[in-house]
N, C-alpha and C positions, 0 to 999 in steps of 0.2 A: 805228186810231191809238192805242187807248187800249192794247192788247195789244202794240202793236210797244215803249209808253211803258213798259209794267209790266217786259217783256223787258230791256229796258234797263238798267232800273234795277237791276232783280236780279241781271244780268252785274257793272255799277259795284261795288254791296256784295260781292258773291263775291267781285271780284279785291282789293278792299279786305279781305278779313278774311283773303286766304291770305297778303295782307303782313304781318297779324299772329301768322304763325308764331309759335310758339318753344315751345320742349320741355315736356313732360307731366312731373305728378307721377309718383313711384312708377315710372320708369323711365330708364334707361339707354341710351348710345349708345355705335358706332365707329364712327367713320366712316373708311373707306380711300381713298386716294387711286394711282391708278396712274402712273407714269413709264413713260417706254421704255428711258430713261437710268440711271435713280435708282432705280429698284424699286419696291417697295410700301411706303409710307407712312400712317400716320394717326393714329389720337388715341383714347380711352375719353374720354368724358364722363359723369360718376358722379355724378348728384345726392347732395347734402349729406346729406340725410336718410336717404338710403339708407348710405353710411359710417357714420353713426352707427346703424342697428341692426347692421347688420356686427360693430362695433367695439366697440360702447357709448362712442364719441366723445360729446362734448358741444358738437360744431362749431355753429355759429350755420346755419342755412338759409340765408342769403345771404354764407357764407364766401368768405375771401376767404385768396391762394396765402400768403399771411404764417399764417393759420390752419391751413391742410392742412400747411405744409413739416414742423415736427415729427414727422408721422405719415406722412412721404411713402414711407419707405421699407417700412416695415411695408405701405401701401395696393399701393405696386409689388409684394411679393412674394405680397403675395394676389392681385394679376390674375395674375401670371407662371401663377401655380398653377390658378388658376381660368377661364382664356382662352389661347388659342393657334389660333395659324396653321399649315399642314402642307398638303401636295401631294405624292399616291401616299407613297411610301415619304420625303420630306422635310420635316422638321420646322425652320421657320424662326423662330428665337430671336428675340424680340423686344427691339430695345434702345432703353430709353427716352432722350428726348434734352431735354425740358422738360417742364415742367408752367404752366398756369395755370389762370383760370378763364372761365366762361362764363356770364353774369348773363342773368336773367328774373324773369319778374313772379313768377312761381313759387316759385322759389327757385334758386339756386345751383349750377355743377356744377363740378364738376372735371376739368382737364384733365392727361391725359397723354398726352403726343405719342409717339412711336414710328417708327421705321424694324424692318424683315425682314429683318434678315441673311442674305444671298447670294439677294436678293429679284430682283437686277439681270436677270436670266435671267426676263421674267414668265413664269409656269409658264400651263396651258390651262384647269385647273379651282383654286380655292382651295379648300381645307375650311377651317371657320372654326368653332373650339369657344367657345363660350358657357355662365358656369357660377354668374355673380356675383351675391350676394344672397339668393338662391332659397331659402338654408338658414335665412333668419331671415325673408322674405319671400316665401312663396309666389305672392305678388298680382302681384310685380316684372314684369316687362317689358325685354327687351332687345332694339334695334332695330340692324342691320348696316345703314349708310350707306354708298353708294357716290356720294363725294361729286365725284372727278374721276378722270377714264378718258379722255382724248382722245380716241382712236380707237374707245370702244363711242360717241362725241357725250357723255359727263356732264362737264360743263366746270364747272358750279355746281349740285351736285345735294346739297345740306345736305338738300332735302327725299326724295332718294330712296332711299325703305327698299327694301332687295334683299332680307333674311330679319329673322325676328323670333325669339326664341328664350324659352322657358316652361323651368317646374322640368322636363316631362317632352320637352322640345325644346330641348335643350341644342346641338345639333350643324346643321349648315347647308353645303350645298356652293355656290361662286359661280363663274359660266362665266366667263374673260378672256378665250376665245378667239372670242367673237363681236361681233367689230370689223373696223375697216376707216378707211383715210385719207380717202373721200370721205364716213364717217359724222362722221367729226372734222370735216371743214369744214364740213356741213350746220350741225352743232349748232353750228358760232362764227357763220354765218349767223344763227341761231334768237338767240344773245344778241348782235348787234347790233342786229335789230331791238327784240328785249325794251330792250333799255338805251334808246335812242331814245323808246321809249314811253314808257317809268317816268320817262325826264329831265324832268323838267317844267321844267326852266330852259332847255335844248336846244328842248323843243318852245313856249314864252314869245318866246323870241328868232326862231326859223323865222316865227311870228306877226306880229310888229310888222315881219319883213321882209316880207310876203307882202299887210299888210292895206292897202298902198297899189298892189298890181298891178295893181287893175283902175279906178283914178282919176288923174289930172292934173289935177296943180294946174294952176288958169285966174289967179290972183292971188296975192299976197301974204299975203290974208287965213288966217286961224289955218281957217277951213272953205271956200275956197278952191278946192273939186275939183270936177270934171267928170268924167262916166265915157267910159272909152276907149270908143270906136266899134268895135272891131272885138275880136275872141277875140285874134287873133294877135297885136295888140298886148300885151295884159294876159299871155298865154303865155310870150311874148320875154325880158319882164320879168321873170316867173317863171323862166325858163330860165337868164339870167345871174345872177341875183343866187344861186339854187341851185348854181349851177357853180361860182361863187367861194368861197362857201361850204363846197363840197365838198372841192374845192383846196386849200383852207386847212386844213380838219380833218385830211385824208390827211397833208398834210406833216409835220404836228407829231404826229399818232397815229405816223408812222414812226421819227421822230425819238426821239420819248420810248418808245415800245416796245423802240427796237434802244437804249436806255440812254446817245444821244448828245446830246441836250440833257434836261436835265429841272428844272422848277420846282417850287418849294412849294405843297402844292396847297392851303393857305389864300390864297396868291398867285390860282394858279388862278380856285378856285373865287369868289373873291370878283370876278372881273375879268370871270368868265361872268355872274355879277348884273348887274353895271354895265351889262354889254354890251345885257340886256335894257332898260334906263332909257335907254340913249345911245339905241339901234335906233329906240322907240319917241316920245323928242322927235325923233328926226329928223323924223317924221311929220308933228310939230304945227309945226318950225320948222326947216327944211332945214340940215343942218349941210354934208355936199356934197351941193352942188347937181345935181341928175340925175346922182350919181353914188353911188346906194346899195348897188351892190355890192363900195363901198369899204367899209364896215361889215361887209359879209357878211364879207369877207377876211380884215380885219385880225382882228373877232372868233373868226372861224372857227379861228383859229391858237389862241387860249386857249380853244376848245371842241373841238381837236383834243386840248390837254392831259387834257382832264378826260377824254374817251374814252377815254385810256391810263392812267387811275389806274384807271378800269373793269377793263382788262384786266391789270391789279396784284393789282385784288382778287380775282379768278376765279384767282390761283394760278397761273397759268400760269408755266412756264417757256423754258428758249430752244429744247426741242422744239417744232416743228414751228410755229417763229414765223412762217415769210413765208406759209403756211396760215393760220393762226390772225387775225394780220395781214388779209389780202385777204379771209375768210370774215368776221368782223367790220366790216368796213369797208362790204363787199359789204352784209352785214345792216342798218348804219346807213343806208345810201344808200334799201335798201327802205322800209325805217318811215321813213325821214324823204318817202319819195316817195308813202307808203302815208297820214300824214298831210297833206301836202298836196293829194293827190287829194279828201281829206275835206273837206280847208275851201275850197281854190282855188273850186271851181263852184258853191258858196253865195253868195260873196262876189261871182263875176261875177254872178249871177241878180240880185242884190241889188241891184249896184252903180247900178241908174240912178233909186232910190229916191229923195227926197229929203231921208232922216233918214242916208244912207251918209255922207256927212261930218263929220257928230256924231257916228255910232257911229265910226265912224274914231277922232278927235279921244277921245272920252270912253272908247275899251277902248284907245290909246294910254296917256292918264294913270294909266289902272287898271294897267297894265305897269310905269307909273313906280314906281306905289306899293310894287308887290308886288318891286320890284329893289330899290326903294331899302332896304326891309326886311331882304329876302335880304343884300343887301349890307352893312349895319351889321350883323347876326347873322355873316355869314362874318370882315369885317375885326376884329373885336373879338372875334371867339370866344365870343359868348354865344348862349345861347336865349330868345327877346322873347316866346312861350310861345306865340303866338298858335297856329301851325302845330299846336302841341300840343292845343290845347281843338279846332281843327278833325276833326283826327286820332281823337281821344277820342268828340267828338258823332258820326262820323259809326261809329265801331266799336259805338256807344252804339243808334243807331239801327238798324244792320244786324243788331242781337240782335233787335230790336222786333220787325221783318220778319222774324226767326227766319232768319234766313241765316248767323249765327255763332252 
């Protein structure tokens, strides 16, 4: 037990300190994005530090695009010079189309966005030349990011380096032609369940629906329950109250993906908080009466929204939506099915304890607390910090254990 416990905890810290990505000193990014439609697309991201020995700038480490624009054009025709795209005998111009920036603890990068001209045709291999820094920094580091590709599955791949390039590894070739439609929908599979897991408001809310399946209430009283007799009872329950929930999320993920209804997502987000607070007094004091998977419902509609700002931020475009669509949805369905296989048969084994109504009751009002929190942070637009010092001890700790 004590082995299965250390396991554990080690997987917990790992997948906490890969959330704390973000870019290394002394090195540089592209990251490319592929279309089927739109061509090739992407961005240089050029730490501060490094422009300044380039240049001998005097830019601040934590610059910011009001800093860079004076020197924006000079920056652009030193990448022009020093970076380029080409396939067999075609050389694809690059033309920049914005800049901003990209903050870290680190320090600061810069961004320049880009399209390939006559990119629309994707080619089978890309050459990809790399050449920036190298002459004032030998130490430099440049990383080729293949951050979306529908069809190789890279849908949100910020983290995946495809080449790396040194003073004396300048040059780099990248496959496009080893993809496929059914590797596309695998990977929107792989990020709905990812998203489902990482929601921890999504997976708060599924909780406070699920932690009354295997009780009835016998009274009035606030601890009031009795555990159902039979599995198929507590199952039933579980089966509609997930159903409507389901229902609910599909309609509004379709809706707000195909761009025919859509809300603000401070709106949103703050009304998935709440939802967690309403779900879990229903618990403690019936708001419909044996009829909780009117919560699931009407919630599930404003946590169908929030799945579709998901699929905003992963860049997608209107290729290959009703894919994208039903492999995401598909994905949610799994993790949201994959965590309640986890909690559901704890809770029956539990259920005919006699502390189960008090745990009910008291990780009901813990739900309250941590919504009503969420909720004045989302409606007001601040940060209450707490989330932050948790965040912090626990990055803090997982150095301790030498895991970050």
């Amino acid at each position: 037990m004590k082995k299965i416990t250390s396991k554990l905890l080690f997987a917990f810290f790992l997948f906490i300190s890969t959330l704390s990505y973000s870019h290394e000193p002394n090195q540089s990014y592209v990251f490319l994005r592929i279309y089927e439609n739109d061509g090739i697309q992407g961005r240089f991201e050029i730490d501060f530090k490094e422009l300044n020995k380039v240049f001998n700038f005097n830019l601040p480490d934590n610059g910011l695009v009001k800093d860079a624009k004076p020197y924006a054009d000079q920056i652009k025709a030193y990448v022009l010079k020093n970076a380029g795209f080409s396939s067999g005998n075609t050389t694809y111009d690059v033309i920049f189309t914005d800049i901003g920036v990209t903050e870290t603890g680190t320090g600061n990068y810069l961004k320049l966005l880009f399209k390939l001209k006559g990119s629309e045709n994707i080619p089978d291999k890309l050459d990809v030349y790399y050449n920036l820094a190298f002459e004032k920094d030998p130490s430099h580091k440049g990383f080729l990011i293949m951050e979306y590709n529908w069809k190789a599955g890279v849908i949100d791949g910020y983290t995946n380096i495809v080449e790396d390039f040194g003073p004396k590894d300048t040059k780099g070739t990248l496959a496009l032609d080893e993809s496929s439609v059914f590797t596309g929908f695998m990977a929107m599979v792989k990020q709905g369940i990812w998203h489902i897991w990482i929601g921890l408001d999504h997976i708060l809310f599924l909780l406070a629906l699920i932690l009354p399946a295997v009780v009835r209430r016998k009274n009035n009283s606030v601890f009031g329950w009795e555990p159902v007799k039979t599995f198929k009872a507590a199952f039933i329950y579980i089966i509609k109250v997930v159903s409507f929930f389901t229902i609910a999320h599909t309609i509004t993920l379709t809706l707000a993906s195909l761009e025919l209804v859509n809300l603000p997502s401070q709106i949103v987000e703050s009304i998935i908080a709440f939802s967690i607070g309403l779900a879990a007094y229903h618990n403690i004091k019936p708001i419909f009466k044996m009829k909780d998977w009117v919560i699931a419902f009407i919630f599930g509609l404003f946590h169908g929204f929030g799945f579709a700002s998901v699929l905003g931020d992963l860049g997608l475009t209107g290729e290959f939506l009703t894919l994208s669509l039903l492999g995401f949805n598909v994905g949610v369905e799994i993790g949201q099915l994959a965590i309640i296989a986890g909690i559901f048969p704890i809770l029956y084994l539990i259920r005919k304890y006699k502390f189960y109504p008090k745990f009910l009751v008291y990780m009901s009002i813990l739900l309250i607390i941590i919504s009503l929190y969420w909720f004045v942070e989302r409606v007001f637009d601040i940060n209450l910090m707490v989330d932050d010092y948790i965040v912090k001890f626990t990055y803090e700790l997982s150095k301790w254990l030498g895991i970050k």
